[in-house]
C-alpha positions in Angstrom: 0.0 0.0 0.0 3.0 2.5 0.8 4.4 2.2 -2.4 0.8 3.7 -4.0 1.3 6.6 -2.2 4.8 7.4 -3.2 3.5 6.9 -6.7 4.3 10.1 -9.4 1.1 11.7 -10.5 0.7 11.9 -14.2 1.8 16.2 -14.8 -0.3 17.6 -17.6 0.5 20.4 -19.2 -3.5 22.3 -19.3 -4.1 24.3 -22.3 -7.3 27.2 -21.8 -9.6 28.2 -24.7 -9.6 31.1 -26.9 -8.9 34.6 -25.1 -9.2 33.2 -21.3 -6.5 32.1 -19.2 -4.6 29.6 -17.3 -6.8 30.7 -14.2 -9.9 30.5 -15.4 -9.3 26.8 -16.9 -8.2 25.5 -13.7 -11.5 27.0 -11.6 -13.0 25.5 -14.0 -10.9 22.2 -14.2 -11.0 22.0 -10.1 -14.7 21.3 -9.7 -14.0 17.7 -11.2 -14.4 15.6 -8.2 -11.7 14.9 -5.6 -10.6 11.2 -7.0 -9.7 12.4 -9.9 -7.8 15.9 -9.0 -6.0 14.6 -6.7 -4.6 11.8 -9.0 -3.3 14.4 -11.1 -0.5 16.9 -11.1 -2.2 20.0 -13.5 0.3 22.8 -14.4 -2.2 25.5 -16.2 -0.3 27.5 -18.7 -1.5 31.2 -20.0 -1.1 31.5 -23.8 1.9 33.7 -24.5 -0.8 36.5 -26.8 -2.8 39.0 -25.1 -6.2 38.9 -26.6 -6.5 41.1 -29.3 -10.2 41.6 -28.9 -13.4 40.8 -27.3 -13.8 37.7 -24.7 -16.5 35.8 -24.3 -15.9 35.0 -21.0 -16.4 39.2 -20.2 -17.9 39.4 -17.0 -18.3 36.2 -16.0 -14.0 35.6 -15.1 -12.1 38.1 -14.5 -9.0 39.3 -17.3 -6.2 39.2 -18.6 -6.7 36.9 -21.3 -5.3 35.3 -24.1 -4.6 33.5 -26.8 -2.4 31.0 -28.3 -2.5 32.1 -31.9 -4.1 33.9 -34.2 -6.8 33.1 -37.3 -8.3 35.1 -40.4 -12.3 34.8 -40.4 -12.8 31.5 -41.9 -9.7 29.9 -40.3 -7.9 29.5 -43.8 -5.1 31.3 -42.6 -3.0 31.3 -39.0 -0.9 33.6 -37.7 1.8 33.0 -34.9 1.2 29.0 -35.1 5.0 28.3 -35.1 5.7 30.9 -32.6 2.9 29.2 -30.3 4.5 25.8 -30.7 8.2 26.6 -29.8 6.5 28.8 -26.5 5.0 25.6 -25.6 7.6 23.9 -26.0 10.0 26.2 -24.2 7.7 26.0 -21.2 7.8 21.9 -21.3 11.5 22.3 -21.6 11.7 24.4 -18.5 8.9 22.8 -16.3 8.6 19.3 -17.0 8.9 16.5 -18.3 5.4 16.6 -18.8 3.5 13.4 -19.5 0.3 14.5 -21.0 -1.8 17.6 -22.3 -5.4 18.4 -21.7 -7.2 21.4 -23.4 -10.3 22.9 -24.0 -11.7 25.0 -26.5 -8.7 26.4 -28.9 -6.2 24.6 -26.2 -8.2 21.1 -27.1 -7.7 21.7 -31.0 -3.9 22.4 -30.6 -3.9 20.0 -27.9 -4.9 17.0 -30.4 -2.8 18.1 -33.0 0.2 18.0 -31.2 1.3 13.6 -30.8 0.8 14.1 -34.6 3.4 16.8 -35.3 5.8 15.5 -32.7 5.5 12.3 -34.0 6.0 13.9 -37.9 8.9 15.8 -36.4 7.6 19.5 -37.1 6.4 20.3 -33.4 7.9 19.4 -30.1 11.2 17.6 -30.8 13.1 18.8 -27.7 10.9 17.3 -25.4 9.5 13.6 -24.4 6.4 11.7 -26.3 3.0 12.9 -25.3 1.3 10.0 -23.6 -2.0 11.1 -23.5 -4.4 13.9 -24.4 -7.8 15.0 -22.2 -9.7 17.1 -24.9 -12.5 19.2 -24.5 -14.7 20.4 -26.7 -12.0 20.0 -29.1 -11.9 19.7 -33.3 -9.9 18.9 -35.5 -7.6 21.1 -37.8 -8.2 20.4 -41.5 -12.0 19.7 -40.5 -15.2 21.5 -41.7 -14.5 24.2 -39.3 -10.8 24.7 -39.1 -8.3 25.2 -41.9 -5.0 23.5 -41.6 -1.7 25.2 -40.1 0.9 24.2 -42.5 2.9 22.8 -40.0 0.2 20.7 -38.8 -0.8 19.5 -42.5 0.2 15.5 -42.0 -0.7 16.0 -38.0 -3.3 13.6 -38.9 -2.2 11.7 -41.6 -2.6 8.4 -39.8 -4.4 7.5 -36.8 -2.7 9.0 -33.6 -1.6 6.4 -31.3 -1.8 8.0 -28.2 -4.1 7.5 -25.1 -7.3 10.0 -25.3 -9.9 11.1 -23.7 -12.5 13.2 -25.2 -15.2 15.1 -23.5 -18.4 15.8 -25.4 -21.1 18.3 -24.9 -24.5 17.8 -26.5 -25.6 21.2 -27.1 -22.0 22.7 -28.1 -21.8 24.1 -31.4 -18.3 22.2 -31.9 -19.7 18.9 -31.0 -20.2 17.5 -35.1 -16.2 18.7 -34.3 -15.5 16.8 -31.4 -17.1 13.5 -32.9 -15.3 13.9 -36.1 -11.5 13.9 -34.3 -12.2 10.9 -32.7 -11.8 9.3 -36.1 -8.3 10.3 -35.7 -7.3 8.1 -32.5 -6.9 4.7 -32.1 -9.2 3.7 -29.1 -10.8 6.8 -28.2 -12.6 6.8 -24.7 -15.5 9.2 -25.0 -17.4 11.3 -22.3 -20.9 12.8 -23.1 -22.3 15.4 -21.1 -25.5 16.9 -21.6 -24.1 20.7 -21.9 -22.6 23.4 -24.4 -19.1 24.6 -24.7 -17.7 24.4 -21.2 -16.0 22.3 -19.0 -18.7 19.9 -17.6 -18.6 18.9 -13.8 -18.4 15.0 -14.3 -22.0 12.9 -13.0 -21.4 9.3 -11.9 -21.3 7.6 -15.1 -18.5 10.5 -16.3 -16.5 9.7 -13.1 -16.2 6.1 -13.4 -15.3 7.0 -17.0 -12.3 9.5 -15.8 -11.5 7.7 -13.1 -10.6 4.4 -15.2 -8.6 6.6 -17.5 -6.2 8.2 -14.4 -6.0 4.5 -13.8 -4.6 3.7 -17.0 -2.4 6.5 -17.4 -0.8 5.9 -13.8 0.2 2.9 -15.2 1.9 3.9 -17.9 4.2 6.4 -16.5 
């Protein structure tokens, strides 16, 4: 039993959605239940751009916020994408190793693109393999939403073979989004929650579901 509690916890590297912050991703993040925060060690990261216009989250969380790169209006075209890779990077560099990377929003569609560019060698090279991804409300670059950033053109070329779990709201406009990346992993576990674009509390069913995943990621550290 000793040895259990001398165990590493699994450090993920937590990615916030377009113009919000580090801060507000982990209140958000922290009203998971207990079993599975404490089973994890979450570093939340602020993306290195100030937001260069309206939040969404105005008067409900308080600024600064930010972003992690920059898109035209029908995300054809992205600005600052290499520059927001090599930040991240830096940061894992400097603060880890880190074994996995959760995100939501913006931060989940970076975060899913990234085992594919590390593995392609375009993204990431300095640092160890991703492990596993927790995405929320994510999509998928080169989808029917999102252009592709040329570096991560082959990001999904194949099917990712990396450990991921995917959190799904019902009513969130990027959900046909979220169901079409999981097209792009090998063994996707899926959680469904019956909200829009947020970060869900998690209900029984969604707790057994997480839980089993810290599980299986403990064990492969």
């Amino acid at each position: 039993m000793e040895e259990d509690q001398t165990q590493r916890k699994p450090r993920i590297l937590c990615l916030h959605g377009f113009r919000t912050s580090g801060e507000i991703l982990k209140q958000l993040v922290l009203r998971w239940p207990e079993p599975v925060i404490q089973k994890l060690d979450l570093v939340f990261l602020d993306g290195q751009f100030p937001a260069q216009g309206r939040s969404d989250v105005e008067g409900i969380f308080d600024p600064p916020y930010y972003e992690w790169f920059q898109a035209n209006e029908d995300f054809s075209e992205y600005r600052n994408f290499e520059a927001c890779l090599a930040y991240i990077e830096d940061y894992m560099l400097k603060n880890g190793p880190f074994d996995g990377v959760l995100g939501f929003s913006q931060g989940a569609i970076l975060a899913a693109a990234l085992p594919g560019m590390q593995a392609q060698g375009v993204a990431l090279g300095k640092v160890d393999k991703i492990k596993f991804l927790i995405v929320i409300s994510g999509a998928k670059f080169g989808g029917n939403k999102f252009g592709m950033p040329k570096l991560a053109s082959n990001a999904f070329s194949k099917p990712i073979d990396c450990l991921s779990l995917h959190i799904i709201g019902e009513k969130d406009f990027m959900k046909e989004e979220s169901v079409a990346l999981l097209g792009a992993f090998q063994n996707p576990v899926v959680i469904h929650h019956p909200r829009g674009h947020t970060v869900p509390k998690l209900d029984d069913n969604s707790l057994e579901t997480m839980v089993n995943f810290t599980d299986n990621i403990q064990r492969m550290i």
